[in-house]
PDB file of N, CA, C and O in Angstrom:
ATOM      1  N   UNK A   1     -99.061  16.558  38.996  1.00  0.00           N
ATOM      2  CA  UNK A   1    -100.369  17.189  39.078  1.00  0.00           C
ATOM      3  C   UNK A   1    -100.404  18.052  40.335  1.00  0.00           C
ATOM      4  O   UNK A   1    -100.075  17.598  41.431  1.00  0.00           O
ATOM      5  N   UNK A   2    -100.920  19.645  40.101  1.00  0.00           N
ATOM      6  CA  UNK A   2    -100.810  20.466  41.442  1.00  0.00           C
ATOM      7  C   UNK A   2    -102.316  19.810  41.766  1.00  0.00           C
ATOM      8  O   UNK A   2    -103.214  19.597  40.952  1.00  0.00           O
ATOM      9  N   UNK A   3    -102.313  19.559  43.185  1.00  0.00           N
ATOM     10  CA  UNK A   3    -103.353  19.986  44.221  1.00  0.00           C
ATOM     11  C   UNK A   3    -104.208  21.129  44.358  1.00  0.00           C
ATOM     12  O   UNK A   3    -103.662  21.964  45.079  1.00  0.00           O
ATOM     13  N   UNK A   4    -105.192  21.447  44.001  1.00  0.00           N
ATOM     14  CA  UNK A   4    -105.362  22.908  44.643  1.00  0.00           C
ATOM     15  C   UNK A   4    -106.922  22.782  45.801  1.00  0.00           C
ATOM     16  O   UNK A   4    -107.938  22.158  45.495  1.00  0.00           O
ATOM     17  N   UNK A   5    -106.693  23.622  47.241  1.00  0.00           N
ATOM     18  CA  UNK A   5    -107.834  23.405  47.708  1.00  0.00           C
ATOM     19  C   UNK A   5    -108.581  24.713  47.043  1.00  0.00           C
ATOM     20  O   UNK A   5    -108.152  25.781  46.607  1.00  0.00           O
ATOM     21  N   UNK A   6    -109.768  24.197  47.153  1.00  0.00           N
ATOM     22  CA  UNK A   6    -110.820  25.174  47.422  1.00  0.00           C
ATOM     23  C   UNK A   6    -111.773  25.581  48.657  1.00  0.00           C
ATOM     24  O   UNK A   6    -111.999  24.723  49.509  1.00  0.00           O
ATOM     25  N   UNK A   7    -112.494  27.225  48.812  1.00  0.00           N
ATOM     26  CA  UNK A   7    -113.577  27.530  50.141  1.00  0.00           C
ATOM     27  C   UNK A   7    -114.238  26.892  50.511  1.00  0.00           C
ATOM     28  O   UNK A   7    -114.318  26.269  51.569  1.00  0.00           O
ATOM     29  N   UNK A   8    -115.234  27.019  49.042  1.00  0.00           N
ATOM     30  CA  UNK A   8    -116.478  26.201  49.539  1.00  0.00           C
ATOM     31  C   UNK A   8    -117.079  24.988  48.597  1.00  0.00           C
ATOM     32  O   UNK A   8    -116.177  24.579  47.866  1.00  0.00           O
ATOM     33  N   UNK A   9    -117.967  24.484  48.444  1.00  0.00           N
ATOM     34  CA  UNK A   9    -118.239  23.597  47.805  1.00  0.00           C
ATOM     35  C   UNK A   9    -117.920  22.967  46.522  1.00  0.00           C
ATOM     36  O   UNK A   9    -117.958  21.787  46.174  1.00  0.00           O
ATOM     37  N   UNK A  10    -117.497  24.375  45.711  1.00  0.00           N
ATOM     38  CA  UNK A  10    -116.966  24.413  44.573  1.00  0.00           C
ATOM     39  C   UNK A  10    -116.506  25.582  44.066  1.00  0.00           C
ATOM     40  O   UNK A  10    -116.473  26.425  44.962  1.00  0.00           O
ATOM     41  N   UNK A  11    -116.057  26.095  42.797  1.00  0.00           N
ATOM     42  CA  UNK A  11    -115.041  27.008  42.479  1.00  0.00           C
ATOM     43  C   UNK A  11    -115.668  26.676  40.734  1.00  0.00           C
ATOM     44  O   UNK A  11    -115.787  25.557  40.234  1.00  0.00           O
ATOM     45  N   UNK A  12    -116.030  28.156  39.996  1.00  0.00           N
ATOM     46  CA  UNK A  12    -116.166  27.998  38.535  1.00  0.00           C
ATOM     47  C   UNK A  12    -114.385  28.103  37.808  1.00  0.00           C
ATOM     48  O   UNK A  12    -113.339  28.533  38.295  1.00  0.00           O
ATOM     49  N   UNK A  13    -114.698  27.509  36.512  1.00  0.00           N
ATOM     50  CA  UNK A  13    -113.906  27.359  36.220  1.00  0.00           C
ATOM     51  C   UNK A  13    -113.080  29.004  35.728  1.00  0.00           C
ATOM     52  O   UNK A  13    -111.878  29.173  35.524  1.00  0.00           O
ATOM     53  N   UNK A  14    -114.089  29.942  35.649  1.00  0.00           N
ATOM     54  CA  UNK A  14    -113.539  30.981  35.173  1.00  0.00           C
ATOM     55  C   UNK A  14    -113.027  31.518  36.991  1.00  0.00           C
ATOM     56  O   UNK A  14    -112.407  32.573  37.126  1.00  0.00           O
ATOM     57  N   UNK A  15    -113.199  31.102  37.584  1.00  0.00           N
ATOM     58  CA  UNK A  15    -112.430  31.753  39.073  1.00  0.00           C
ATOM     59  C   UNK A  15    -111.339  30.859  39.355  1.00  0.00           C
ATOM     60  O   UNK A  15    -110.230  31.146  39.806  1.00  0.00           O
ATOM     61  N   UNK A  16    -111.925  29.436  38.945  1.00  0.00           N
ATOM     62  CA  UNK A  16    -110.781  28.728  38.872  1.00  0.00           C
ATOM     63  C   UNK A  16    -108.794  28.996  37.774  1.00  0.00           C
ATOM     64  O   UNK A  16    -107.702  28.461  37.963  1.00  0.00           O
ATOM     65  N   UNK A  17    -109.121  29.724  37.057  1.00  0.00           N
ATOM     66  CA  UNK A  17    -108.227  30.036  36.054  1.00  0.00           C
ATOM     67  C   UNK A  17    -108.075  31.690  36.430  1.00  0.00           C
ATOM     68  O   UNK A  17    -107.505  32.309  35.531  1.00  0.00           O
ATOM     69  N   UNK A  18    -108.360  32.266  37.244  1.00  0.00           N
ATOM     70  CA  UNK A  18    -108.045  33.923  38.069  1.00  0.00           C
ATOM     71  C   UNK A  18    -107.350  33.287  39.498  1.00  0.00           C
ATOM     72  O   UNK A  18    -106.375  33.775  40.070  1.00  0.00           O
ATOM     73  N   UNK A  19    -107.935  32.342  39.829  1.00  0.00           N
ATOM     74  CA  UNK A  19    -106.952  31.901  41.041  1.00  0.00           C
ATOM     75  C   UNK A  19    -106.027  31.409  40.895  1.00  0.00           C
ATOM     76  O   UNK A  19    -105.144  31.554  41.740  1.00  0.00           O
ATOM     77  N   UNK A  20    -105.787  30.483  39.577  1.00  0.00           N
ATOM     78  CA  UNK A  20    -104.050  29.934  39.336  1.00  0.00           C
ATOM     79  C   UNK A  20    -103.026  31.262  38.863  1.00  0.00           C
ATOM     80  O   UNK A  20    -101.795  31.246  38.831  1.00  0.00           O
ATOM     81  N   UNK A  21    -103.769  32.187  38.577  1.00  0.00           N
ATOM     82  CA  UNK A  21    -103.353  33.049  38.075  1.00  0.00           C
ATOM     83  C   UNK A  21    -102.856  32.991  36.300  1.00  0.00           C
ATOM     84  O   UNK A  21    -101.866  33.462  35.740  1.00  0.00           O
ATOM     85  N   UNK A  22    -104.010  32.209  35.778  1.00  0.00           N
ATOM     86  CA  UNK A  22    -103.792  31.580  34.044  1.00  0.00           C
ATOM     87  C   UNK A  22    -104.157  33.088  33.621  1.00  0.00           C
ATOM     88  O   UNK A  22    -103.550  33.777  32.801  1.00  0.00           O
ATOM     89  N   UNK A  23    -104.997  33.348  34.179  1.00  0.00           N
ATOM     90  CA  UNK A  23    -105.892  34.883  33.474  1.00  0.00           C
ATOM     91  C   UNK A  23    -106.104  36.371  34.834  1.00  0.00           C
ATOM     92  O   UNK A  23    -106.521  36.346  35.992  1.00  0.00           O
ATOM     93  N   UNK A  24    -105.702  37.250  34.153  1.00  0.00           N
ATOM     94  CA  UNK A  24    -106.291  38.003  34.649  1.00  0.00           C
ATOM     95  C   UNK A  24    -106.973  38.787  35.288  1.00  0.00           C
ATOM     96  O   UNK A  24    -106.880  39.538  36.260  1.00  0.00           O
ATOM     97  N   UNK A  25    -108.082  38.282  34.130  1.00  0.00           N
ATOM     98  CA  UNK A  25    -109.975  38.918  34.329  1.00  0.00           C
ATOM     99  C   UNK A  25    -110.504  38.033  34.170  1.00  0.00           C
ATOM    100  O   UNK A  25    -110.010  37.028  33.659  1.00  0.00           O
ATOM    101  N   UNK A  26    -111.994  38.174  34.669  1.00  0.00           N
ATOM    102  CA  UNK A  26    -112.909  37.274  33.620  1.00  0.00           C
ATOM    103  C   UNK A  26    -112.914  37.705  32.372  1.00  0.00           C
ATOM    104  O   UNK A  26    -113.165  36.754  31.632  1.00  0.00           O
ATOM    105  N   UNK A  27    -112.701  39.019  31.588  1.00  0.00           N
ATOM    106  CA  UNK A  27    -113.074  39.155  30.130  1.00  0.00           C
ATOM    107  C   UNK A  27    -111.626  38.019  29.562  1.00  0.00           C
ATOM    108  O   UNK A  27    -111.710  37.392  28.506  1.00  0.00           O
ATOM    109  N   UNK A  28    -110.616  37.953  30.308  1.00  0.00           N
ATOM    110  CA  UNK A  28    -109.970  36.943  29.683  1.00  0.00           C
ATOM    111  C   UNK A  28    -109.920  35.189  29.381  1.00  0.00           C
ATOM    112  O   UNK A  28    -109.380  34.421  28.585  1.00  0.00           O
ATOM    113  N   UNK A  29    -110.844  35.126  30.554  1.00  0.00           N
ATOM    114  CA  UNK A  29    -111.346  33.631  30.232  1.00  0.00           C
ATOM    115  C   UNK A  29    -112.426  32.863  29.007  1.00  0.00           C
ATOM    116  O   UNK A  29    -112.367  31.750  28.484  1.00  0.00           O
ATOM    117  N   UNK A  30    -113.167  33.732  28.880  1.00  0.00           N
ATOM    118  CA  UNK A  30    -113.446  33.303  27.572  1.00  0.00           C
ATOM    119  C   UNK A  30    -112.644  33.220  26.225  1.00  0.00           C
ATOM    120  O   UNK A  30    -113.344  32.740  25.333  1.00  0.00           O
ATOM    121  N   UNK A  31    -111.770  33.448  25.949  1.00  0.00           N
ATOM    122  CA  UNK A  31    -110.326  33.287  24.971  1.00  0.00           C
ATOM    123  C   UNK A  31    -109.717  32.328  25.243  1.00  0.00           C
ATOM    124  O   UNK A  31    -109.586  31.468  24.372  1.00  0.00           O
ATOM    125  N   UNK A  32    -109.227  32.167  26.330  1.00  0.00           N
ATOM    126  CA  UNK A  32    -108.581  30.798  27.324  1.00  0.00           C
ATOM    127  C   UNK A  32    -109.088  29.605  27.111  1.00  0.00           C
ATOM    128  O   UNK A  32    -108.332  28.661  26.881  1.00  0.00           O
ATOM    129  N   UNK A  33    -110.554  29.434  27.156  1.00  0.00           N
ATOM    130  CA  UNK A  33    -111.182  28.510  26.991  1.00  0.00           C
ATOM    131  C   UNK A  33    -111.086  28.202  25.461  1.00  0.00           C
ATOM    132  O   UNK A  33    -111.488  27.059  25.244  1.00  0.00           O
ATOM    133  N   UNK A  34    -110.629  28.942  24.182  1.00  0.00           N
ATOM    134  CA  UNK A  34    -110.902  28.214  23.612  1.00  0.00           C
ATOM    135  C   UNK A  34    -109.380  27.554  23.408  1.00  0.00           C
ATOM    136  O   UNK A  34    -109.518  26.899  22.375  1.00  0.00           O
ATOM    137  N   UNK A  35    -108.568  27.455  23.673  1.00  0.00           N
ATOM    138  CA  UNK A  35    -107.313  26.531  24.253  1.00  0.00           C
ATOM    139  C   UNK A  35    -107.932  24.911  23.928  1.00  0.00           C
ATOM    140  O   UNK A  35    -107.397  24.041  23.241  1.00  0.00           O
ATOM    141  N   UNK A  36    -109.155  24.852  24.627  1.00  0.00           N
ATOM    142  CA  UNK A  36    -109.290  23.815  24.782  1.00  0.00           C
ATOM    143  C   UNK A  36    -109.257  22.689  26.383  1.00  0.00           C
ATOM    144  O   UNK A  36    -108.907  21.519  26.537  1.00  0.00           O
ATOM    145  N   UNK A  37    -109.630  23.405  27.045  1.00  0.00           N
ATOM    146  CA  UNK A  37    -109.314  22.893  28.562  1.00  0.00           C
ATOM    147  C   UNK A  37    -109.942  21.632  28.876  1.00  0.00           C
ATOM    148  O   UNK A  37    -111.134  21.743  28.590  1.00  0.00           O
ATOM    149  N   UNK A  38    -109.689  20.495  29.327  1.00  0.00           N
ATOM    150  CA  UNK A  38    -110.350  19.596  29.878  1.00  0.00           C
ATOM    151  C   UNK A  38    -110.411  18.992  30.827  1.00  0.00           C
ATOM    152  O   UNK A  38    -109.481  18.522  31.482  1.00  0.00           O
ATOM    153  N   UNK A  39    -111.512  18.934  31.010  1.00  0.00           N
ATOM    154  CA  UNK A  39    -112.007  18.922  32.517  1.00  0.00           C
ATOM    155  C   UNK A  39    -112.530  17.535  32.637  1.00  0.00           C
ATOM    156  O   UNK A  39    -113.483  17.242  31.915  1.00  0.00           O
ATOM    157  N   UNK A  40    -111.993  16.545  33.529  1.00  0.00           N
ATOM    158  CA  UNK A  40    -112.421  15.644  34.011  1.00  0.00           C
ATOM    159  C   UNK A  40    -112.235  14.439  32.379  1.00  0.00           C
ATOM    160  O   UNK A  40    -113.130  13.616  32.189  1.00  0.00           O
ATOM    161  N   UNK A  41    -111.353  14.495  31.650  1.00  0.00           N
ATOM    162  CA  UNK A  41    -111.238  14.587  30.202  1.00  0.00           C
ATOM    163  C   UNK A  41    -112.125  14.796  29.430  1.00  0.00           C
ATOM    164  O   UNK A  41    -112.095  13.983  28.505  1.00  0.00           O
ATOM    165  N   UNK A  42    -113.081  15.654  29.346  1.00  0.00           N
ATOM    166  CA  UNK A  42    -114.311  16.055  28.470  1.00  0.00           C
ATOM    167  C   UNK A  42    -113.694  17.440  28.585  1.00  0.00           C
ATOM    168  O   UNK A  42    -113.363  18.173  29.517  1.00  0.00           O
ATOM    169  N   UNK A  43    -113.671  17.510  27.007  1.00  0.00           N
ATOM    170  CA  UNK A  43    -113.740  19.514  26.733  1.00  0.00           C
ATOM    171  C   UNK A  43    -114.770  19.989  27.171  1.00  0.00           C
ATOM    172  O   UNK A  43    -115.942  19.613  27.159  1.00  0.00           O
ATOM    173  N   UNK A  44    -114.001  21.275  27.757  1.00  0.00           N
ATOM    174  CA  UNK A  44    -115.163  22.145  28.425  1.00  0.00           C
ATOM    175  C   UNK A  44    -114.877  24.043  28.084  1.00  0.00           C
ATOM    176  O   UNK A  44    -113.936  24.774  28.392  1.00  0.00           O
ATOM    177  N   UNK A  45    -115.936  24.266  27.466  1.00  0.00           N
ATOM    178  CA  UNK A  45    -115.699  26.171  26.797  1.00  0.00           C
ATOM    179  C   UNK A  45    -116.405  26.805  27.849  1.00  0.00           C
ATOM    180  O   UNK A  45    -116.302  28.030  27.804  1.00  0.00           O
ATOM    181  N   UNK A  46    -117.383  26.175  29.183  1.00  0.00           N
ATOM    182  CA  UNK A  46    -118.303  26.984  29.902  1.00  0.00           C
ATOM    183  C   UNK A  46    -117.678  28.186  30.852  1.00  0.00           C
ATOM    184  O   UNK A  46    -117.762  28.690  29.732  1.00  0.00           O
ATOM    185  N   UNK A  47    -117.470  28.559  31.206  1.00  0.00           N
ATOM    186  CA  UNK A  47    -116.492  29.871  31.909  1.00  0.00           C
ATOM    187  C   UNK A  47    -117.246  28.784  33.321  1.00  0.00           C
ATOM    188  O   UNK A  47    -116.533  28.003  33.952  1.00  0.00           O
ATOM    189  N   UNK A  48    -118.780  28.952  33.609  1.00  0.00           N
ATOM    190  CA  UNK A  48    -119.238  28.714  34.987  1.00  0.00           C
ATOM    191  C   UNK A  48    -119.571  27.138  35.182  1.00  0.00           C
ATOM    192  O   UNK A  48    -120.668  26.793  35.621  1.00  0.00           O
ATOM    193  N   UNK A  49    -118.690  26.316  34.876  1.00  0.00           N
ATOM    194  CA  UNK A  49    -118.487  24.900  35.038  1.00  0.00           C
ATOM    195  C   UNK A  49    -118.370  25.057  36.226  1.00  0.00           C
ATOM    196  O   UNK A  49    -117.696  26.038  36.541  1.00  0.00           O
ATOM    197  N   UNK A  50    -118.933  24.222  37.341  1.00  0.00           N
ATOM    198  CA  UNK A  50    -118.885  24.190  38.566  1.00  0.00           C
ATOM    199  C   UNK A  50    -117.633  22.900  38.478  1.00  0.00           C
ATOM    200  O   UNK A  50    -117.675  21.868  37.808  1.00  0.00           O
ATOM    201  N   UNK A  51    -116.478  23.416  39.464  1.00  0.00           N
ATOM    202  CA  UNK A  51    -115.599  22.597  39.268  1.00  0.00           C
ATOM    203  C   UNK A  51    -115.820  21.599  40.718  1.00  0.00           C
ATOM    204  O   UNK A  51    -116.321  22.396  41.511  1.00  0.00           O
ATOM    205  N   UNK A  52    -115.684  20.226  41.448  1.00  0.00           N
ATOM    206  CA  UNK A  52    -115.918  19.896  42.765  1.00  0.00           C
ATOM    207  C   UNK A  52    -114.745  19.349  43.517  1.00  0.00           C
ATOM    208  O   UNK A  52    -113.858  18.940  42.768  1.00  0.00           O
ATOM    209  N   UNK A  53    -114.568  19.264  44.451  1.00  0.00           N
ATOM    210  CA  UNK A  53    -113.622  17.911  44.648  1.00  0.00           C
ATOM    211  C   UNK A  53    -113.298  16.840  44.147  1.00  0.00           C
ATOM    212  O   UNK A  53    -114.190  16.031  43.893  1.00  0.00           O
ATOM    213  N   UNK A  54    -112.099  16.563  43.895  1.00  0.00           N
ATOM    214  CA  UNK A  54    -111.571  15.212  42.969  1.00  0.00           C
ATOM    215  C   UNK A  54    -112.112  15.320  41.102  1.00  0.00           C
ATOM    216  O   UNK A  54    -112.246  14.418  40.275  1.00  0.00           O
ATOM    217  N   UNK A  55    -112.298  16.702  40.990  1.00  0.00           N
ATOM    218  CA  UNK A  55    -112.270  17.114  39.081  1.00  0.00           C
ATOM    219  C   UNK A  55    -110.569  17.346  39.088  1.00  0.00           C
ATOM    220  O   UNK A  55    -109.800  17.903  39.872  1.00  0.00           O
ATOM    221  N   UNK A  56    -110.408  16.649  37.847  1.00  0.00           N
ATOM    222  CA  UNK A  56    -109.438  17.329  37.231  1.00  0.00           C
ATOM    223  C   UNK A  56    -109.352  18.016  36.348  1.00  0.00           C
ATOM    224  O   UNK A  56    -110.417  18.241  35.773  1.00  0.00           O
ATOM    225  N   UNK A  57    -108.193  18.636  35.833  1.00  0.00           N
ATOM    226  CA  UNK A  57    -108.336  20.097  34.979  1.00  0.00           C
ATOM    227  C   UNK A  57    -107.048  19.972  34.434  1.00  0.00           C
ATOM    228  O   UNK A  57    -106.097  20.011  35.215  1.00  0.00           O
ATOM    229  N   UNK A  58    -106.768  19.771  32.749  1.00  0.00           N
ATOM    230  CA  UNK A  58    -105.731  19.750  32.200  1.00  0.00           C
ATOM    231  C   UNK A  58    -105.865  21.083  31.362  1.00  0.00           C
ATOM    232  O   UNK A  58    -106.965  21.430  30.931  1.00  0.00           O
ATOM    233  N   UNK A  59    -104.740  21.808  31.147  1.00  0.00           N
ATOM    234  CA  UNK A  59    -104.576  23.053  30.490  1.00  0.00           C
ATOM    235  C   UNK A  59    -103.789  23.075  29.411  1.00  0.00           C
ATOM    236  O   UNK A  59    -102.787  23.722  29.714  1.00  0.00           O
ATOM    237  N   UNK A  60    -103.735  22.745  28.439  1.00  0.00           N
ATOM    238  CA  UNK A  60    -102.718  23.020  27.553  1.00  0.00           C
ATOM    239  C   UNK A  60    -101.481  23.961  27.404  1.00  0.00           C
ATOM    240  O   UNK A  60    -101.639  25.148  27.120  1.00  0.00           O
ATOM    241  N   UNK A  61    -100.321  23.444  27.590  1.00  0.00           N
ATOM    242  CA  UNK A  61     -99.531  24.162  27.958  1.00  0.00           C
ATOM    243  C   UNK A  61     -98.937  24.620  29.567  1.00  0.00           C
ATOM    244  O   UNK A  61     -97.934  25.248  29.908  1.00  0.00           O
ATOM    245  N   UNK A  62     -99.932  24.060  30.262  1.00  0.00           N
ATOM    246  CA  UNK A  62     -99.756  24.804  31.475  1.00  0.00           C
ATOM    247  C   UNK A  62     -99.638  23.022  32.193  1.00  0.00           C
ATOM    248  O   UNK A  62     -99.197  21.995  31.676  1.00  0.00           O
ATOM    249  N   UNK A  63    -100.248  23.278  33.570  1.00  0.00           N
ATOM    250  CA  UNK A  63    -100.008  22.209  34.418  1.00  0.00           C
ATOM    251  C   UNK A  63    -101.788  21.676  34.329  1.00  0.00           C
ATOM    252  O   UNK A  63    -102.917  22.034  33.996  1.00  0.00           O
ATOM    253  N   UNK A  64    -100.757  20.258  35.068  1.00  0.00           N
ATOM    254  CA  UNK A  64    -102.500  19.678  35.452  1.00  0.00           C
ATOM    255  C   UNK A  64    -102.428  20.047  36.697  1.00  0.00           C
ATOM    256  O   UNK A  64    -101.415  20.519  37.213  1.00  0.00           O
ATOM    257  N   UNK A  65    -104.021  19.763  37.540  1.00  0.00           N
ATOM    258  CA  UNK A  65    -104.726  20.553  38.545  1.00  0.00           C
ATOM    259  C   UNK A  65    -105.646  19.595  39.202  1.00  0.00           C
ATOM    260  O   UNK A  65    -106.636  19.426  38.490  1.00  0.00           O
ATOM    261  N   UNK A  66    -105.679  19.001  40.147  1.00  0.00           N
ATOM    262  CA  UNK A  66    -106.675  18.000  40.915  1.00  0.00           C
ATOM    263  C   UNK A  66    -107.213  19.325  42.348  1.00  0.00           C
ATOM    264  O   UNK A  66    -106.513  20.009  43.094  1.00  0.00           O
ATOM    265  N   UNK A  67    -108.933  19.190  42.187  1.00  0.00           N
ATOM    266  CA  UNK A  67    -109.516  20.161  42.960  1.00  0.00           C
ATOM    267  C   UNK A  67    -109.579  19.415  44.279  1.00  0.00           C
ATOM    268  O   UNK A  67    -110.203  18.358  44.367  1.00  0.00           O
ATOM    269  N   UNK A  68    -109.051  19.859  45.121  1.00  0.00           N
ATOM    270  CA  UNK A  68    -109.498  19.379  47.218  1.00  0.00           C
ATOM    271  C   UNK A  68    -110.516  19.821  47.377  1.00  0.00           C
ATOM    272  O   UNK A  68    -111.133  20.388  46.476  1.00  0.00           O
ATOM    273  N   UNK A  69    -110.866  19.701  48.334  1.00  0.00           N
ATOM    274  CA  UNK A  69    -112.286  20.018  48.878  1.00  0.00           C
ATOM    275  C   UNK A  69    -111.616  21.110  50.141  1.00  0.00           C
ATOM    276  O   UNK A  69    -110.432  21.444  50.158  1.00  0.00           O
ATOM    277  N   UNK A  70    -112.384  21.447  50.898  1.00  0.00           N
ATOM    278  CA  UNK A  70    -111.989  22.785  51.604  1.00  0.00           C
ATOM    279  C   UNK A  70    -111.255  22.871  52.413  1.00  0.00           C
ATOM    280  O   UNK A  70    -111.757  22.527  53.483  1.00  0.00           O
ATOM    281  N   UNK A  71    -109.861  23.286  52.519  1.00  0.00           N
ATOM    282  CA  UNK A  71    -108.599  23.902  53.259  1.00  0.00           C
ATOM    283  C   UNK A  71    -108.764  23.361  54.722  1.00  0.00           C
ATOM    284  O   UNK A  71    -109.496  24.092  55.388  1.00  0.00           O
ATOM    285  N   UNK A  72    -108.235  22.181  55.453  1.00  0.00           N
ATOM    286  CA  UNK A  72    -108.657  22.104  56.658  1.00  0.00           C
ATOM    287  C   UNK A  72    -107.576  23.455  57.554  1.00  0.00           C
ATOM    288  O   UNK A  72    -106.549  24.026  57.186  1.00  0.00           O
ATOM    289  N   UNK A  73    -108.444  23.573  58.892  1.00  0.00           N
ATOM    290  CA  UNK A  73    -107.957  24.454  59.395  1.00  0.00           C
ATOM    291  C   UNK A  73    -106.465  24.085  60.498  1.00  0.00           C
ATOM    292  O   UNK A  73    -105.885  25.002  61.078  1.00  0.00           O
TER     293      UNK A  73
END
């Protein structure tokens, strides 16, 4: 499972999937989603799922993803 930190409090899932670099754009995350992504194991199609610290995020096909909380300095 990758680690990933995040800025600030949280990260949507459609920025979340432009920052792994899964997608693009946002016009590409809505397609992505219907993959089937699950989040925290509940399917989730919302592009602006607020993702938090300690969610996980399985991708089909791709890797799993556990969210940090913000980058210490």
């Amino acid at each position: 499972m990758e680690e990933v930190s995040i800025e600030g409090e949280y990260i949507t899932l459609g920025q979340f999937l432009k920052k792994m670099g899964i997608v693009q754009t946002g016009g590409e995350v809505k397609a992505y989603l219907e993959k089937g992504i699950l989040v925290n194991n509940q399917l989730e199609m919302r592009r602006g799922k607020k993702l938090y610290a300690g969610d996980e995020i399985h991708i089909p096909g791709e890797k799993d993803y556990r969210i940090l909380g913000k980058a210490r300095e």
